[in-house]
PyMOL commands that place a pseudoatom at each C-alpha (Angstrom):
pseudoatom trace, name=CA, resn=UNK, resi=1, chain=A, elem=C, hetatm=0, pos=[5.822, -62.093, 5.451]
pseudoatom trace, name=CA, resn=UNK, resi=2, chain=A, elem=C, hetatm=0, pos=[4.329, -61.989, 8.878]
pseudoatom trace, name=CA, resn=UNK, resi=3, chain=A, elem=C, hetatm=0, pos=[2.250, -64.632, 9.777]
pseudoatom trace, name=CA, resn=UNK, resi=4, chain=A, elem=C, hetatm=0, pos=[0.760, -64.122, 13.308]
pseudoatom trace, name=CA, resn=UNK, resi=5, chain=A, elem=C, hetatm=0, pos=[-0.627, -60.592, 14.604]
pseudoatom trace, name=CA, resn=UNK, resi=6, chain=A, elem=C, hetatm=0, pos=[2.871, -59.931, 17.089]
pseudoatom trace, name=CA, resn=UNK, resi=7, chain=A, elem=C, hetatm=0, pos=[5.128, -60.616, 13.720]
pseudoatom trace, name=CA, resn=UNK, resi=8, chain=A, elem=C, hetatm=0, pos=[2.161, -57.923, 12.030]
pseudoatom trace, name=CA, resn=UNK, resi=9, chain=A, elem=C, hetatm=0, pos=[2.671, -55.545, 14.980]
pseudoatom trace, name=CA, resn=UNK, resi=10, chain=A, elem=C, hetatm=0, pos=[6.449, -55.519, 15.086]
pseudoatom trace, name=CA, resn=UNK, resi=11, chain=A, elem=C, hetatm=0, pos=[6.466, -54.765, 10.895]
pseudoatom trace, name=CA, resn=UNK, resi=12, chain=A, elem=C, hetatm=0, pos=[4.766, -51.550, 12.124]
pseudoatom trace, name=CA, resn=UNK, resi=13, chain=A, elem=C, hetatm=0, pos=[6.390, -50.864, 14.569]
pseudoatom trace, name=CA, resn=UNK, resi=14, chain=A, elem=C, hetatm=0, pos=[9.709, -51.346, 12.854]
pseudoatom trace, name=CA, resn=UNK, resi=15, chain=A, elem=C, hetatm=0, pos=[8.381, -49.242, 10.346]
pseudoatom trace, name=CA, resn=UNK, resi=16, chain=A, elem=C, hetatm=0, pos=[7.806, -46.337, 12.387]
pseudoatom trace, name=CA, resn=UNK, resi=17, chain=A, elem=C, hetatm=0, pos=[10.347, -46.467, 14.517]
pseudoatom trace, name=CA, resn=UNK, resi=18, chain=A, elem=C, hetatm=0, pos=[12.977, -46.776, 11.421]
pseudoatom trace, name=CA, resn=UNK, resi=19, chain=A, elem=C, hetatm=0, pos=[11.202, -43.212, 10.333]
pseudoatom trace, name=CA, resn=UNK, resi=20, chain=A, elem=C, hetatm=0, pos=[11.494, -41.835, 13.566]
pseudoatom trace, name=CA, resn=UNK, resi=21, chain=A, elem=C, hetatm=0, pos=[15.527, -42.460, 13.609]
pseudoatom trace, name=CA, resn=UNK, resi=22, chain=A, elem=C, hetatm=0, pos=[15.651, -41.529, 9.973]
pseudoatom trace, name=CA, resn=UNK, resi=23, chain=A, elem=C, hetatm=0, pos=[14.464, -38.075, 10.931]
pseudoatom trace, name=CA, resn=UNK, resi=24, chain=A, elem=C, hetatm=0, pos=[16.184, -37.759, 13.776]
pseudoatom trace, name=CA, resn=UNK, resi=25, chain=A, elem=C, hetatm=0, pos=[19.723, -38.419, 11.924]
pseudoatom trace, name=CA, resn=UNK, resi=26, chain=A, elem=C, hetatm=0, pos=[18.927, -35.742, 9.406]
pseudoatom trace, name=CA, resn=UNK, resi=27, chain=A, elem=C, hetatm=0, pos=[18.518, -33.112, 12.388]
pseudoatom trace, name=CA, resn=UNK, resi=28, chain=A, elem=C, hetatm=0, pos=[22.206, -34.470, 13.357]
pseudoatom trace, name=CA, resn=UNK, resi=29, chain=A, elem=C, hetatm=0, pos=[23.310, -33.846, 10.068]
pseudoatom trace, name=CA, resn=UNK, resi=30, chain=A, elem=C, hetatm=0, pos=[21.341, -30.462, 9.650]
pseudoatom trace, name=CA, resn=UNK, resi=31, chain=A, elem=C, hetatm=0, pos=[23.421, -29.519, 13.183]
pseudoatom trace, name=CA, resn=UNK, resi=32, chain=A, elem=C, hetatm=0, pos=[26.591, -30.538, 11.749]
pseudoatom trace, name=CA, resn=UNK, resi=33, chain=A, elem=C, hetatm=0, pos=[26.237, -28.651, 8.476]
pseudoatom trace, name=CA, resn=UNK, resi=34, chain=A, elem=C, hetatm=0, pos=[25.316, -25.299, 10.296]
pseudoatom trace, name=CA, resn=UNK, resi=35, chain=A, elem=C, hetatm=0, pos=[28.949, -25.801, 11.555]
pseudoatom trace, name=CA, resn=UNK, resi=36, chain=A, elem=C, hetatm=0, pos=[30.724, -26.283, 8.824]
pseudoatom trace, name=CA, resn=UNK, resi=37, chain=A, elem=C, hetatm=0, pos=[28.946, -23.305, 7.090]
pseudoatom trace, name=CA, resn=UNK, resi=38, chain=A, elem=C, hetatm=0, pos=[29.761, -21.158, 9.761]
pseudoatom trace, name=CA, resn=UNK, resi=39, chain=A, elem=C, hetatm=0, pos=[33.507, -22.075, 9.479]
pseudoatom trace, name=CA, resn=UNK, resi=40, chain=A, elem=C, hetatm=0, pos=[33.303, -21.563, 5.996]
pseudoatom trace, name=CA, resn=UNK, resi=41, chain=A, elem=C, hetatm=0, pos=[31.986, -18.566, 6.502]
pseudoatom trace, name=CA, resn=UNK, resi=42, chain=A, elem=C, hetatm=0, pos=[34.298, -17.194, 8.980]
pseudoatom trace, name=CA, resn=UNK, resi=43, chain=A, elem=C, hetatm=0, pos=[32.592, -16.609, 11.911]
pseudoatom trace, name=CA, resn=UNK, resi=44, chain=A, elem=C, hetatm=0, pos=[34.345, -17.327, 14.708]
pseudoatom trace, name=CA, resn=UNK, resi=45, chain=A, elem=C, hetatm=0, pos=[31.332, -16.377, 16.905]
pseudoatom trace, name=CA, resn=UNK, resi=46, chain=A, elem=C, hetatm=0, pos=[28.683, -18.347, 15.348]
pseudoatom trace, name=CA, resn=UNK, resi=47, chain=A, elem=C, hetatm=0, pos=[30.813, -21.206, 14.730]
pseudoatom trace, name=CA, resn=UNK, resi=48, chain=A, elem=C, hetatm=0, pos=[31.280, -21.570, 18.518]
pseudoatom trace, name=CA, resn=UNK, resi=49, chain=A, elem=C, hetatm=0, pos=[27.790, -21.317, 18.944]
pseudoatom trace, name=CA, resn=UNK, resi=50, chain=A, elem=C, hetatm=0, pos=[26.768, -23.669, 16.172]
pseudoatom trace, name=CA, resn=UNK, resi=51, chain=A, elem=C, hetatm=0, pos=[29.365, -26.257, 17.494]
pseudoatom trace, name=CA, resn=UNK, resi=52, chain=A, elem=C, hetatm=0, pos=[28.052, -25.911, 21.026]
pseudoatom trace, name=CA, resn=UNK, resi=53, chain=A, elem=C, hetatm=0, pos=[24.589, -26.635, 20.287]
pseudoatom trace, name=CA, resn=UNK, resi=54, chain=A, elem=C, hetatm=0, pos=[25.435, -29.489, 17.063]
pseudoatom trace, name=CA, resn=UNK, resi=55, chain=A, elem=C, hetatm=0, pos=[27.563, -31.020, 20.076]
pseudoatom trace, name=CA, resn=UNK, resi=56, chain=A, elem=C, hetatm=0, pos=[24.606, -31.170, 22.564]
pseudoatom trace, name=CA, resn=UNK, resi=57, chain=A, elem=C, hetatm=0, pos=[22.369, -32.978, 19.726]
pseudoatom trace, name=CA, resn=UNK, resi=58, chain=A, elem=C, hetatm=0, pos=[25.393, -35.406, 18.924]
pseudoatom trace, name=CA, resn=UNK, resi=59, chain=A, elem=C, hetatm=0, pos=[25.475, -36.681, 22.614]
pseudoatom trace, name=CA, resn=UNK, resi=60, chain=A, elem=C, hetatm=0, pos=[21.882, -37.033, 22.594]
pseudoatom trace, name=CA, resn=UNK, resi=61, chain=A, elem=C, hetatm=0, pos=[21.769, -38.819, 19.259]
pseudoatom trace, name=CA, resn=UNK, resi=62, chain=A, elem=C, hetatm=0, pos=[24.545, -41.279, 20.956]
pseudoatom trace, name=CA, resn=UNK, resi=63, chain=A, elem=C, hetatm=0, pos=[23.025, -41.777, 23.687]
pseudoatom trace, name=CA, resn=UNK, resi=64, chain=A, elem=C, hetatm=0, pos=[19.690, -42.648, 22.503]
pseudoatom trace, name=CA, resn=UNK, resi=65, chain=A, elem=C, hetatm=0, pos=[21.357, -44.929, 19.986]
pseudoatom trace, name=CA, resn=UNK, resi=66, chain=A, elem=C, hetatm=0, pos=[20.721, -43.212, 16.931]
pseudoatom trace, name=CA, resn=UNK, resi=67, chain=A, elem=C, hetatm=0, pos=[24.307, -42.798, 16.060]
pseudoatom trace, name=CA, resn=UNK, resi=68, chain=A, elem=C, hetatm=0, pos=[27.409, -45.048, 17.391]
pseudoatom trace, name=CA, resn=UNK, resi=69, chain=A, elem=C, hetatm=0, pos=[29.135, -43.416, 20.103]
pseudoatom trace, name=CA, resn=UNK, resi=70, chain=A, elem=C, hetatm=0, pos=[32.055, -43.999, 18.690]
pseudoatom trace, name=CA, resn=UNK, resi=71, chain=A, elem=C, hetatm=0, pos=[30.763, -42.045, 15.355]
pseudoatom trace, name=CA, resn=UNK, resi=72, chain=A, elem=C, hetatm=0, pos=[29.518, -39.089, 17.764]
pseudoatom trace, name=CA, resn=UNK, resi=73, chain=A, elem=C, hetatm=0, pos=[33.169, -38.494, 19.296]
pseudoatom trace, name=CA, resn=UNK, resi=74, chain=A, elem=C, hetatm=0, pos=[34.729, -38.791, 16.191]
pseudoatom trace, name=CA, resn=UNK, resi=75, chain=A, elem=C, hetatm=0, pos=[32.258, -35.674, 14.524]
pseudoatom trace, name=CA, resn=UNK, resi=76, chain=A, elem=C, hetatm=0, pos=[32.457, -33.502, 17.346]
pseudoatom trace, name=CA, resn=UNK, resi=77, chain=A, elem=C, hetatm=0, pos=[36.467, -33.713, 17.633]
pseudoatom trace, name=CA, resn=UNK, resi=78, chain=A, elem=C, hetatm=0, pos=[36.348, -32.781, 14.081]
pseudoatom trace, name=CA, resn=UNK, resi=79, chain=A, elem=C, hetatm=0, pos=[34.201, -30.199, 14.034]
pseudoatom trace, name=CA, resn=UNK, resi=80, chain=A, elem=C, hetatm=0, pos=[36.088, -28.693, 17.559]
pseudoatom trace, name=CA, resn=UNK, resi=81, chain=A, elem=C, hetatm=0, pos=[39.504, -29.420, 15.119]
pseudoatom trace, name=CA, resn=UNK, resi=82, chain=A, elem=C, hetatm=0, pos=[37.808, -27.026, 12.858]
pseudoatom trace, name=CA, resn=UNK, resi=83, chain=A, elem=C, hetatm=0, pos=[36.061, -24.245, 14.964]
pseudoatom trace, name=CA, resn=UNK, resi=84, chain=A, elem=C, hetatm=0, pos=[39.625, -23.896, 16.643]
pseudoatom trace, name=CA, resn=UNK, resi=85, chain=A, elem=C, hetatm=0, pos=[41.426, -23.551, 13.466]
pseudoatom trace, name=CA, resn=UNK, resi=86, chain=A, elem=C, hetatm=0, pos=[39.487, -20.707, 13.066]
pseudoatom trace, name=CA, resn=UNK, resi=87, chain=A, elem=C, hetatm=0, pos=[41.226, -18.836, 15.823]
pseudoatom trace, name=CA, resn=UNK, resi=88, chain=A, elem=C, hetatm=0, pos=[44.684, -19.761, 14.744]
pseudoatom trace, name=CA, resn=UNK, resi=89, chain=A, elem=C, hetatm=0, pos=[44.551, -18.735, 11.397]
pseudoatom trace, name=CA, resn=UNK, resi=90, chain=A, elem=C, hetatm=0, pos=[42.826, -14.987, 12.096]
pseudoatom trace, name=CA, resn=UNK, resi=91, chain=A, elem=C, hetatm=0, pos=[45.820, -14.841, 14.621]
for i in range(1, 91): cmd.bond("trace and resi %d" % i, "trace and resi %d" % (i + 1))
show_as sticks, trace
zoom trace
């Protein structure tokens, strides 16, 4: 338990700032899955698309410390795996 008004301050601001990253991974996630639905789907089109902007979010979410970096590359060369699969298999 806190016991001076900084320790009481920090709780809330832990708090809110553990809320703010919370919603800001499900947005990464949300990103990600509009990829993978659009693969599944078959677009090629949208997929690129999707993958272009869920790769823009991914750097930001890295860079802002949201997400390891590490855990960003390793998403968006999986996804890119994917989206280019695409094209080889409608080949």
């Amino acid at each position: 338990m806190a016991n001076n008004a900084q320790a009481r301050k920090r709780v809330i601001q832990n708090e809110k700032q553990r809320l703010h990253n919370a919603g800001q991974r499900s947005r990464l996630r949300t990103f990600v899955k509009k990829v993978l639905h659009a693969v599944a789907g078959g677009d090629q089109a949208q997929a690129r698309a999707a993958l272009q902007v869920a790769e823009s979010v991914i750097d930001k979410s890295a860079g802002k410390g949201i997400v390891h970096r590490n855990l960003a590359a390793r998403t968006k060369s999986r996804l890119s795996a994917r989206v280019k699969a695409m094209g080889v298999a409608q080949q």
